[in-house]
C-alpha positions as a printed Julia matrix, in Angstrom:
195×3 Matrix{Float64}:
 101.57  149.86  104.72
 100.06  146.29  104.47
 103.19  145.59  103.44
 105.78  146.91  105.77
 103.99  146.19  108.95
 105.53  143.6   111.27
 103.19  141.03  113.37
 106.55  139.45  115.25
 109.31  141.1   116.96
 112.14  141.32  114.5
 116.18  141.37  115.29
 117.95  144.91  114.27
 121.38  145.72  115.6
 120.8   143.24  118.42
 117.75  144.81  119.62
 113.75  143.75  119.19
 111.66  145.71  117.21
 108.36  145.49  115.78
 105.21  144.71  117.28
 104.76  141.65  119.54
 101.77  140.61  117.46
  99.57  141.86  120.46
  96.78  142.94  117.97
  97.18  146.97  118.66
  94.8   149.56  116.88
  97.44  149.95  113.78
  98.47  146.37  112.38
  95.79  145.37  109.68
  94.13  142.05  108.67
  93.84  142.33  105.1
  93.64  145.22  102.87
  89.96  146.2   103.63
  90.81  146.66  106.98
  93.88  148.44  106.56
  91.7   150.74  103.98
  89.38  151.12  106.75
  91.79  152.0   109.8
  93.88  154.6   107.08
  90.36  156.11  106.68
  89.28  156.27  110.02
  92.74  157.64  111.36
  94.1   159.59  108.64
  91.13  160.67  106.42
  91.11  160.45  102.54
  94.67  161.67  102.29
  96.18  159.14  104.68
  95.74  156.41  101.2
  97.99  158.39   98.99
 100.42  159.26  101.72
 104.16  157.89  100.78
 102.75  158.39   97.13
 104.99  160.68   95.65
 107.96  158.25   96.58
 106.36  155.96   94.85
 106.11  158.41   91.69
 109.56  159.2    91.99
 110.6   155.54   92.18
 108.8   153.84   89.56
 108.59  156.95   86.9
 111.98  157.02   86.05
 112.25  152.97   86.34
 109.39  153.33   83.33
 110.69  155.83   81.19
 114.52  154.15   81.67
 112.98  150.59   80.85
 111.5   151.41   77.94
 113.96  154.05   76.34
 116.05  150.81   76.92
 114.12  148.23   75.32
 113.67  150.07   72.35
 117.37  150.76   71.85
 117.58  146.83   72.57
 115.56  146.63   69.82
 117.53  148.23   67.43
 120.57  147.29   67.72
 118.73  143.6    67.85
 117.93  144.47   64.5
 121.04  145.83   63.07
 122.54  142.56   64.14
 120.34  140.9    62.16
 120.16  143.03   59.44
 123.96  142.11   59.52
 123.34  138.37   59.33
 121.06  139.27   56.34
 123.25  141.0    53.99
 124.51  137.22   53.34
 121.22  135.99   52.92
 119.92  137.22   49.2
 115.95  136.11   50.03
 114.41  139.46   50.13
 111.66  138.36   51.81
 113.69  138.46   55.26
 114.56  142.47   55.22
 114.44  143.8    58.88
 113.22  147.19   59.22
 112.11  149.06   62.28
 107.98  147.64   61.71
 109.57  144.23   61.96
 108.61  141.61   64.53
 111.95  140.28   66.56
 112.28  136.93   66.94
 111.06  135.66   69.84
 114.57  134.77   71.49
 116.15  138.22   70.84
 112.47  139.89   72.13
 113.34  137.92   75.55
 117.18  139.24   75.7
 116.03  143.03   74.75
 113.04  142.96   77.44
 115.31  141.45   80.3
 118.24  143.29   79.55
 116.11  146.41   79.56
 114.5   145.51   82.45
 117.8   144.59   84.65
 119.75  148.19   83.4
 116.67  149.95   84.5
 116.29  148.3    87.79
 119.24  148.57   88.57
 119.61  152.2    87.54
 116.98  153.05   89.67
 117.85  151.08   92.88
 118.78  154.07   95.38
 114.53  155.39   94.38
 113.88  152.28   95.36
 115.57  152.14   98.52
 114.58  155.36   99.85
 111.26  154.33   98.87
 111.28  151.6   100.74
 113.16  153.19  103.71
 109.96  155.58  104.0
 107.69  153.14  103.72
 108.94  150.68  107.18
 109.52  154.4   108.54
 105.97  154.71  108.05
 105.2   150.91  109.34
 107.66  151.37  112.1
 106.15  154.97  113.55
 102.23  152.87  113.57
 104.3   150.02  115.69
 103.71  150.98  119.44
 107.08  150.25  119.89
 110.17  151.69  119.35
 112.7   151.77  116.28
 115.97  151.71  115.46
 115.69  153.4   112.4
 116.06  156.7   111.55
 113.36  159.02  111.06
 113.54  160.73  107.42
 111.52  163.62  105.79
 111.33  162.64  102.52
 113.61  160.75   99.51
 116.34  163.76   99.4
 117.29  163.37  103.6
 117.59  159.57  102.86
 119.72  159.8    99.97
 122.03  161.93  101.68
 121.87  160.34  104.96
 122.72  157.03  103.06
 125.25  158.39  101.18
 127.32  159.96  103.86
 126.97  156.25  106.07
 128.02  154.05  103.33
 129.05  156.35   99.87
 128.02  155.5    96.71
 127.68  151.83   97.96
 124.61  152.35  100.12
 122.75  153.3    97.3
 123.05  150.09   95.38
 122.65  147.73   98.65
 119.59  145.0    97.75
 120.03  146.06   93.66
 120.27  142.52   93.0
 117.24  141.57   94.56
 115.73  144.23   92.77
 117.09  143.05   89.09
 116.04  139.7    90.29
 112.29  140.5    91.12
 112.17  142.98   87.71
 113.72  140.91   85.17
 111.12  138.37   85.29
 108.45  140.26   85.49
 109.5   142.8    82.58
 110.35  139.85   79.97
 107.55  138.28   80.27
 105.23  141.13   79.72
 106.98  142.17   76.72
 107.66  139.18   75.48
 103.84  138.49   75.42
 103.22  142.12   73.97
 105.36  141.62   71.07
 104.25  138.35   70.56
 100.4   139.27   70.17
 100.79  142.39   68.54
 100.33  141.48   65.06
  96.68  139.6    66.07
Protein backbone atom coordinates (compact mmCIF):
# COMPACT_ATOMS: atom_id res chain seq x y z
CA UNK A 1 0.00 0.00 0.00
CA UNK A 2 3.20 2.13 0.56
CA UNK A 3 3.38 1.83 -2.79
CA UNK A 4 0.18 2.76 -4.47
CA UNK A 5 -0.71 5.62 -2.27
CA UNK A 6 -0.75 9.08 -3.86
CA UNK A 7 0.53 12.33 -1.78
CA UNK A 8 -0.53 14.82 -4.95
CA UNK A 9 -3.62 15.06 -6.85
CA UNK A 10 -3.14 13.07 -9.99
CA UNK A 11 -4.91 13.67 -13.66
CA UNK A 12 -7.38 10.60 -14.74
CA UNK A 13 -9.86 11.11 -17.55
CA UNK A 14 -9.63 14.85 -16.98
CA UNK A 15 -10.55 14.72 -13.47
CA UNK A 16 -8.29 15.05 -9.99
CA UNK A 17 -7.84 12.26 -7.97
CA UNK A 18 -5.77 11.29 -5.17
CA UNK A 19 -5.17 12.92 -2.05
CA UNK A 20 -4.21 16.62 -1.86
CA UNK A 21 -1.25 15.70 0.32
CA UNK A 22 -3.32 17.14 3.32
CA UNK A 23 -1.70 14.52 5.70
CA UNK A 24 -5.17 12.42 6.40
CA UNK A 25 -5.21 9.37 8.88
CA UNK A 26 -4.39 6.78 5.82
CA UNK A 27 -1.26 8.07 3.73
CA UNK A 28 1.96 6.65 5.49
CA UNK A 29 5.51 8.03 6.09
CA UNK A 30 7.60 5.14 5.70
CA UNK A 31 6.94 1.56 6.09
CA UNK A 32 6.91 1.47 9.97
CA UNK A 33 4.24 3.72 9.97
CA UNK A 34 2.26 2.27 7.37
CA UNK A 35 2.87 -1.21 9.43
CA UNK A 36 1.61 0.63 12.30
CA UNK A 37 -1.67 2.39 10.84
CA UNK A 38 -2.51 -1.35 8.89
CA UNK A 39 -2.27 -2.67 12.50
CA UNK A 40 -4.12 -0.24 14.25
CA UNK A 41 -7.00 -0.10 11.55
CA UNK A 42 -7.15 -3.42 10.15
CA UNK A 43 -5.64 -5.84 12.76
CA UNK A 44 -3.08 -8.64 11.92
CA UNK A 45 -4.90 -9.59 8.76
CA UNK A 46 -5.02 -6.12 7.24
CA UNK A 47 -0.76 -6.98 6.31
CA UNK A 48 -1.52 -9.93 4.17
CA UNK A 49 -4.58 -8.40 2.62
CA UNK A 50 -4.17 -8.20 -1.44
CA UNK A 51 -1.84 -11.31 -0.74
CA UNK A 52 -3.27 -13.89 -2.66
CA UNK A 53 -3.01 -11.59 -5.84
CA UNK A 54 0.21 -11.42 -5.20
CA UNK A 55 0.47 -15.41 -5.05
CA UNK A 56 -1.36 -15.68 -8.09
CA UNK A 57 0.85 -13.14 -9.89
CA UNK A 58 4.26 -14.03 -9.11
CA UNK A 59 3.72 -18.08 -8.74
CA UNK A 60 3.14 -18.74 -12.13
CA UNK A 61 5.81 -15.88 -13.25
CA UNK A 62 8.29 -18.42 -11.07
CA UNK A 63 7.41 -21.66 -12.18
CA UNK A 64 7.15 -20.17 -16.10
CA UNK A 65 10.70 -18.49 -15.63
CA UNK A 66 12.36 -21.24 -14.64
CA UNK A 67 10.68 -24.15 -16.70
CA UNK A 68 12.02 -21.59 -19.31
CA UNK A 69 15.47 -21.14 -18.40
CA UNK A 70 16.11 -24.58 -18.16
CA UNK A 71 14.78 -25.38 -21.63
CA UNK A 72 17.11 -22.28 -22.58
CA UNK A 73 19.58 -24.25 -21.27
CA UNK A 74 19.30 -27.09 -23.27
CA UNK A 75 18.85 -26.24 -26.33
CA UNK A 76 22.01 -23.75 -25.39
CA UNK A 77 23.70 -26.86 -25.12
CA UNK A 78 22.64 -28.80 -28.07
CA UNK A 79 23.88 -25.85 -30.03
CA UNK A 80 26.99 -26.29 -28.72
CA UNK A 81 27.18 -29.74 -28.62
CA UNK A 82 26.62 -29.05 -32.44
CA UNK A 83 29.63 -26.76 -32.74
CA UNK A 84 31.54 -29.63 -30.98
CA UNK A 85 31.06 -32.53 -33.15
CA UNK A 86 33.81 -30.54 -35.36
CA UNK A 87 35.97 -30.09 -32.59
CA UNK A 88 37.78 -33.72 -31.84
CA UNK A 89 39.29 -32.40 -28.16
CA UNK A 90 37.29 -34.52 -25.90
CA UNK A 91 37.89 -32.55 -23.19
CA UNK A 92 35.07 -29.98 -24.39
CA UNK A 93 31.92 -32.62 -24.30
CA UNK A 94 28.74 -30.71 -23.12
CA UNK A 95 26.45 -32.67 -21.12
CA UNK A 96 23.55 -31.58 -18.99
CA UNK A 97 26.20 -31.12 -15.51
CA UNK A 98 28.02 -28.70 -17.76
CA UNK A 99 28.63 -25.04 -16.91
CA UNK A 100 27.30 -22.61 -19.97
CA UNK A 101 29.39 -20.14 -20.98
CA UNK A 102 28.89 -17.12 -19.51
CA UNK A 103 27.43 -15.26 -22.71
CA UNK A 104 24.85 -18.00 -23.56
CA UNK A 105 23.98 -18.13 -19.41
CA UNK A 106 23.02 -14.24 -19.98
CA UNK A 107 20.79 -14.96 -23.29
CA UNK A 108 19.00 -18.16 -21.52
CA UNK A 109 18.30 -16.10 -18.14
CA UNK A 110 16.92 -12.93 -20.06
CA UNK A 111 15.16 -14.67 -22.57
CA UNK A 112 13.56 -16.72 -19.83
CA UNK A 113 12.91 -13.95 -17.90
CA UNK A 114 11.20 -11.65 -20.80
CA UNK A 115 8.77 -14.93 -22.10
CA UNK A 116 7.76 -15.27 -18.53
CA UNK A 117 7.04 -11.70 -17.86
CA UNK A 118 5.45 -11.27 -20.45
CA UNK A 119 3.36 -14.41 -20.18
CA UNK A 120 2.23 -13.37 -17.04
CA UNK A 121 1.41 -9.64 -17.66
CA UNK A 122 -2.59 -9.69 -17.34
CA UNK A 123 -1.61 -11.34 -13.20
CA UNK A 124 0.23 -8.57 -13.09
CA UNK A 125 -2.14 -6.08 -14.08
CA UNK A 126 -4.99 -7.18 -12.13
CA UNK A 127 -2.61 -7.27 -9.41
CA UNK A 128 -1.80 -4.07 -9.67
CA UNK A 129 -5.37 -2.84 -10.47
CA UNK A 130 -6.28 -4.21 -6.82
CA UNK A 131 -3.64 -2.84 -5.28
CA UNK A 132 -4.39 1.39 -6.31
CA UNK A 133 -8.10 0.00 -5.74
CA UNK A 134 -6.93 -0.60 -2.39
CA UNK A 135 -4.74 2.86 -2.26
CA UNK A 136 -7.53 4.66 -3.92
CA UNK A 137 -10.56 3.41 -1.36
CA UNK A 138 -7.85 4.76 1.89
CA UNK A 139 -7.74 8.24 -0.30
CA UNK A 140 -10.56 10.46 1.26
CA UNK A 141 -11.36 11.30 -2.01
CA UNK A 142 -13.03 9.97 -4.73
CA UNK A 143 -11.97 7.62 -7.76
CA UNK A 144 -12.42 7.06 -11.05
CA UNK A 145 -11.67 3.63 -11.03
CA UNK A 146 -13.65 0.84 -10.80
CA UNK A 147 -14.18 -1.06 -7.81
CA UNK A 148 -13.22 -4.94 -8.34
CA UNK A 149 -13.69 -8.07 -6.09
CA UNK A 150 -10.90 -9.92 -6.81
CA UNK A 151 -8.37 -10.95 -10.03
CA UNK A 152 -11.33 -12.97 -11.96
CA UNK A 153 -13.93 -9.53 -12.09
CA UNK A 154 -10.82 -7.61 -13.40
CA UNK A 155 -9.86 -9.93 -15.97
CA UNK A 156 -13.17 -10.00 -17.32
CA UNK A 157 -14.00 -6.48 -16.86
CA UNK A 158 -10.69 -5.76 -18.81
CA UNK A 159 -11.30 -8.06 -21.30
CA UNK A 160 -14.73 -7.03 -22.35
CA UNK A 161 -13.30 -2.94 -22.42
CA UNK A 162 -10.34 -3.57 -24.48
CA UNK A 163 -10.18 -7.68 -25.65
CA UNK A 164 -7.30 -9.54 -25.52
CA UNK A 165 -5.32 -6.20 -25.78
CA UNK A 166 -6.08 -4.93 -22.30
CA UNK A 167 -4.44 -7.70 -20.90
CA UNK A 168 -1.03 -7.06 -22.32
CA UNK A 169 -1.22 -3.05 -21.80
CA UNK A 170 2.25 -1.97 -19.70
CA UNK A 171 3.88 -5.76 -20.73
CA UNK A 172 6.77 -3.96 -21.90
CA UNK A 173 7.42 -2.17 -18.91
CA UNK A 174 7.08 -5.28 -17.24
CA UNK A 175 9.79 -7.29 -19.57
CA UNK A 176 11.79 -4.21 -19.09
CA UNK A 177 11.86 -4.13 -15.16
CA UNK A 178 12.21 -8.33 -15.18
CA UNK A 179 14.79 -8.90 -17.66
CA UNK A 180 17.37 -7.17 -15.74
CA UNK A 181 16.70 -8.27 -12.73
CA UNK A 182 16.34 -12.12 -13.75
CA UNK A 183 19.82 -12.17 -15.77
CA UNK A 184 21.63 -10.95 -13.41
CA UNK A 185 20.63 -13.24 -10.66
CA UNK A 186 21.19 -16.18 -12.71
CA UNK A 187 23.91 -15.16 -14.30
CA UNK A 188 25.63 -14.79 -10.83
CA UNK A 189 24.09 -18.26 -9.71
CA UNK A 190 25.58 -20.11 -12.46
CA UNK A 191 28.60 -18.38 -12.26
CA UNK A 192 29.37 -19.30 -8.48
CA UNK A 193 27.99 -22.57 -8.47
CA UNK A 194 30.95 -24.62 -8.95
CA UNK A 195 32.81 -22.66 -5.71
Amino acid sequence: RLQVQRTSPVKLDGKISGNSGNGSHNQYKGSLDALQKILKCEGLGGIYKGYAATLASFGPYSALYFVFYERMKDMSRSILGRDDENNTDDSTTINANTTLPFLHTIGCSATAGAAASWLTSPLDMAKLRLQIQRGQASSSTTTTTKNYSGMVECLADVYKLNGIQGFFRGAGARVIHFVPATTVMMTCYEQLQPF
